[in-house]
LUMMI-846417 format. One line per field, with one value per residue (C-alpha): y, z, x; residue number from 1. Coordinates in steps of 0.001 Angstrom, whole numbers, plus 524288, in hexadecimal, padded with zeros to 5 digits. Each point is the difference from the previous one (the first is absolute). Layout:
v <- Y/...
w <- Z/...
u <- X/...
pos <- NUM/...
***
This chain:
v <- 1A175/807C1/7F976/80D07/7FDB2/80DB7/804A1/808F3/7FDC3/80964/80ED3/8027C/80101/80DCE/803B4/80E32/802AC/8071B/7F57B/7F448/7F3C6/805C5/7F135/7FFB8/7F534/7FF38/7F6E5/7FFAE/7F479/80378/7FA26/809EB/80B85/7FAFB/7FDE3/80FC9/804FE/7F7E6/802F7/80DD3/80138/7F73A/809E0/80966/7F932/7FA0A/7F322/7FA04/7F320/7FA32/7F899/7FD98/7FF4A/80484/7F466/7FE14/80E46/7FC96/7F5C8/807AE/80B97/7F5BC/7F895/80BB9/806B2/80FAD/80930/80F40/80143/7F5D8/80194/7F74D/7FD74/7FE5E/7F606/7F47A/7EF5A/7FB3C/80BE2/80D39/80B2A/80733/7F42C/801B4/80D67/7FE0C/7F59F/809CE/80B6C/7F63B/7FCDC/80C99/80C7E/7FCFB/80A07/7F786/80522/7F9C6/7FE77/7FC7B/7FE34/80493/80E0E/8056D/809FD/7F8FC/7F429/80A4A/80486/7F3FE/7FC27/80CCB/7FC61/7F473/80385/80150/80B40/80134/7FBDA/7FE79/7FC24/7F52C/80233/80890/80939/7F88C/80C47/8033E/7F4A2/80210/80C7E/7FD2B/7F3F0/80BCC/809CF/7F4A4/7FC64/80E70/8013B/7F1AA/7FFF4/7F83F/807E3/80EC9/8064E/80843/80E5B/80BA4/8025A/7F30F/8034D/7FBA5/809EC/80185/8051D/80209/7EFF9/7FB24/7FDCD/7FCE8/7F98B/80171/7F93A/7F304/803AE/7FC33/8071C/801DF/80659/80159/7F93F/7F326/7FA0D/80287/7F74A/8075D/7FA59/808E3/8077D/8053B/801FF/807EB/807D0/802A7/80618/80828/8041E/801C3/8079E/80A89/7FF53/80CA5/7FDCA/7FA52/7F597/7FF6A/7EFFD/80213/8066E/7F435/7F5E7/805D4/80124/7F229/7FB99/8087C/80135/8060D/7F8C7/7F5F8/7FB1B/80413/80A52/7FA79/7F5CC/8098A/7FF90/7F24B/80027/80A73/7F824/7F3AB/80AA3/80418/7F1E8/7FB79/80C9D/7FCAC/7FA9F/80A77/80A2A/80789/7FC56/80E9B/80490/80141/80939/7FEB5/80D4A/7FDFD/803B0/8012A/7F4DA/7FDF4/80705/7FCD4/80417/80649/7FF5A/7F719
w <- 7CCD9/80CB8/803D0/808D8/8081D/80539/7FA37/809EC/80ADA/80A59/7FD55/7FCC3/80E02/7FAA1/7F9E8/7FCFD/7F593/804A4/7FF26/80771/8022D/7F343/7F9E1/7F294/7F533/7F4CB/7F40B/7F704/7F8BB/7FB5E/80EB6/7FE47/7FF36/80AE8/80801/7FDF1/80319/80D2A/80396/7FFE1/804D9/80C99/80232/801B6/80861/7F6B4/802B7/7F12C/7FC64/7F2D1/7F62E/7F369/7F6C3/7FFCA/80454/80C00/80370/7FE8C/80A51/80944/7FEF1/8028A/80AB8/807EF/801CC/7FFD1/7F88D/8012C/7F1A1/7F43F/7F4FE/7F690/7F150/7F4DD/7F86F/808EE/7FDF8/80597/801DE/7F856/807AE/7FA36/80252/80EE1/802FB/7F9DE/80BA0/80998/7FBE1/803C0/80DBC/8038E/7FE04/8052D/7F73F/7F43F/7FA1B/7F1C0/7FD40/7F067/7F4D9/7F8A7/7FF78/7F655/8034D/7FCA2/80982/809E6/7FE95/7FF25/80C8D/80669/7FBA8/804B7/80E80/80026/807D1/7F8C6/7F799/7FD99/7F566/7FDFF/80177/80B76/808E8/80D2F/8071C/7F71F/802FE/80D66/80101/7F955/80947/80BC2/7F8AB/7FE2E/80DFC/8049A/7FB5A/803C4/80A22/8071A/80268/7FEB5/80C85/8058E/80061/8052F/7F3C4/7FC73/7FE45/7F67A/7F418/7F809/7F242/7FB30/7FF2B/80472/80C8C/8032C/80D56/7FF78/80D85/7FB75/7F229/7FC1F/7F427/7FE68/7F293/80097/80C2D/7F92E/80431/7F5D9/801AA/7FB95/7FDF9/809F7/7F48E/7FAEB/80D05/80326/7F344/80450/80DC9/7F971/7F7BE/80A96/80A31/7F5D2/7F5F3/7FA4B/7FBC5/7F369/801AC/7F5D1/7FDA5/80424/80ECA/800C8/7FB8A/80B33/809C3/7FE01/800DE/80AED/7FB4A/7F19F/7F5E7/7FC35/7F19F/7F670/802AE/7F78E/80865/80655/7F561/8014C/80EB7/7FE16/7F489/80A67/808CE/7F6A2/7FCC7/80D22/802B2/7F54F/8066A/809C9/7F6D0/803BD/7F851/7F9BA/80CE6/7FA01/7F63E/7F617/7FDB2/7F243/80056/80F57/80461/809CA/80BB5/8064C/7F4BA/80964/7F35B/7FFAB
u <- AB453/7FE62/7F2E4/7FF71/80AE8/804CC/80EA9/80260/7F55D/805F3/80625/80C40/808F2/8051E/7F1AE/8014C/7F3C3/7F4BB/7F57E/806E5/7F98B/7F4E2/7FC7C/80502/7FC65/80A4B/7F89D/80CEE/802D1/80F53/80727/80B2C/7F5EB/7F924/80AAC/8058E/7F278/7FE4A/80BA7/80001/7F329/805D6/80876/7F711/7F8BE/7F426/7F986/80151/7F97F/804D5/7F75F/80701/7F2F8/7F212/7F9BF/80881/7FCEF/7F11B/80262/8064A/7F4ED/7F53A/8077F/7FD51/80C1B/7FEDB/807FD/804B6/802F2/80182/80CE8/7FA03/80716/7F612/8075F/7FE1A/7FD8E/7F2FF/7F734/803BE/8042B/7F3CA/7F6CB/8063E/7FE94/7F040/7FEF7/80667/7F725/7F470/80283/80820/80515/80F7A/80973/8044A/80C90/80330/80D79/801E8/806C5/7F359/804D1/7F393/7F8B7/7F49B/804AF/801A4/7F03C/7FC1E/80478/7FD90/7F041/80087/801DF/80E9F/8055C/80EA0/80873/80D81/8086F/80A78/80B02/7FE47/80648/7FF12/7FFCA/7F630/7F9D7/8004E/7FA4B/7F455/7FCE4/800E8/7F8D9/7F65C/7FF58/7FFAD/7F20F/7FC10/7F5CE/8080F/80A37/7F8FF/8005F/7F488/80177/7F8BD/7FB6F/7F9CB/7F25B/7F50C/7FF7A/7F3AB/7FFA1/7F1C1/7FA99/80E9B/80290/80F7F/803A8/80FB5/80130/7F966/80301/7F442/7F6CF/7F1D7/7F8F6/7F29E/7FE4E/805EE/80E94/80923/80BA5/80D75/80CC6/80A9A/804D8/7F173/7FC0E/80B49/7FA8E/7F2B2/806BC/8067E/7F4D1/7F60B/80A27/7FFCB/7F537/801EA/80F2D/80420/808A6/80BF4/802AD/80D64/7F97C/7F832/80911/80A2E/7F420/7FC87/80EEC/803B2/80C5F/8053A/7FB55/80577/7F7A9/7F82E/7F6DE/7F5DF/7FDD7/7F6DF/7F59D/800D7/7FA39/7F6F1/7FAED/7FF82/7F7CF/7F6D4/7FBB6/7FDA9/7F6FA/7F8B6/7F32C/8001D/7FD74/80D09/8090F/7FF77/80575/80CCC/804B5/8088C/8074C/80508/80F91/800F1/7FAD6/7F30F/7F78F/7F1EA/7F470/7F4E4/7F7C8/7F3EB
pos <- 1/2/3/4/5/6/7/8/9/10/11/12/13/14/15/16/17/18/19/20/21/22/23/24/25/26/27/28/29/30/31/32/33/34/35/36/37/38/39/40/41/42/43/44/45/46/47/48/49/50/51/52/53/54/55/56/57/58/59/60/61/62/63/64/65/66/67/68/69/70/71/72/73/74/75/76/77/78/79/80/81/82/83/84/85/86/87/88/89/90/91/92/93/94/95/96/97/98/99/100/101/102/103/104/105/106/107/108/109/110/111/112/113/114/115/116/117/118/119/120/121/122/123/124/125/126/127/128/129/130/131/132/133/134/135/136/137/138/139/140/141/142/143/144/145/146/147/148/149/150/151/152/153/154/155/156/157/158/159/160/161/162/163/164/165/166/167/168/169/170/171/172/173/174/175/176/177/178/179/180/181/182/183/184/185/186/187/188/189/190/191/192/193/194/195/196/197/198/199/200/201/202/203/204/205/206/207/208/209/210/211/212/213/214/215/216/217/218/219/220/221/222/223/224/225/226/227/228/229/230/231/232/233/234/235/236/237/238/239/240/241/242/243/244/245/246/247/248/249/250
***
């Protein structure tokens, strides 16, 4: 067990990936795995911490150390990898990418619902892999860069700061995970368009998509229920065969 030591504590001498030095935990309890994932990710510059089973991940979380994204397995000894990312959802909203041999759609929705922001399939493409952790990280707070066009956006009760990336409905704090906030942009910068899922899966992605559109439905389900409470959650329209646009219907 890892007990939270740090695998490769200091970037890679030749680190060439765009988010160098970006504070990765890998929770993966197969050692070979473990050991390709950290080691690519070195090269590239990430920070990884290894913990080789739920419970030692746990530890690590509540010791205090900080994280840019977590690559957690679901199959893991001591604390499940869905009992972890419940107790990661609860004190933060760090990207959580699942990586899994539990290739089911309905594993996948599951997940997605519970507050994860990807998933990925064993066995994997490692380039794959790779590119989701940056497409990840490109719309972490963390890493987001201000532009001129940063600007809070307001969309009848919603108000949408993209700077802070923070969400109001009805006056009340609506807490997003990246993925659903990066939704409701897109929504509220043009309200009148209808959004296919493919345009918002590839919006939300930044890049060509790369899973199954119908992982959309998922997060705009996840949307809905939060709103609920603040009377909004009718705010967005389902378009039946097309996919969804702001309702400005009562």
């Amino acid at each position: 067990m890892n007990n939270g030591r740090e695998e490769n504590d200091k970037p890679a001498k030749a680190a060439r990936g765009p988010f160098a030095g970006a504070r990765v935990l890998v929770v993966e309890d197969d050692l070979s795995i473990s050991d390709v994932i950290s080691s690519a990710l070195a090269q590239d510059g990430y920070v990884c911490t290894c913990a080789y089973s739920g419970t030692e991940a746990r530890m690590i979380l509540e010791s205090g150390s900080s994280f840019d994204i977590v690559l957690c397995d679901l199959m893991l000894p001591g604390l499940s990898g869905e009992e972890l990312i419940a107790r990661i959802r609860e004190r933060c909203d760090v990207p959580i990418l699942v990586a899994s041999a539990k290739g089911e759609a309905s594993d996948r929705v599951a997940l997605l619902r519970m507050g994860a922001d990807d998933y990925v399939v064993k066995p994997f493409d490692l380039d794959e892999l790779l590119a989701r952790i940056e497409a990840l990280l490109r719309r972490s707070a963390a890493f987001r860069q201000p532009t001129s066009t940063d600007r809070s956006m307001s969309f009848r009760q919603w108000v949408v700061d993209e700077e802070s990336r923070e969400f109001t409905a009805a006056g009340v704090p609506v807490r997003l995970t990246r993925t659903e906030f990066d939704i409701v942009c897109a929504l509220v910068r043009h309200p009148k368009k209808v959004y296919t899922k493919r345009e918002l899966f590839e919006i939300v992605r930044n890049e060509e998509a790369l899973s199954d559109e119908k992982t959309i439905n998922t997060h705009v389900s996840n949307i809905r229920a939060k709103l609920k409470g603040t009377g909004t959650e009718g705010y967005i329209e389902t378009v039946w065969g097309i996919g969804f646009k702001l309702s400005e219907d009562d």
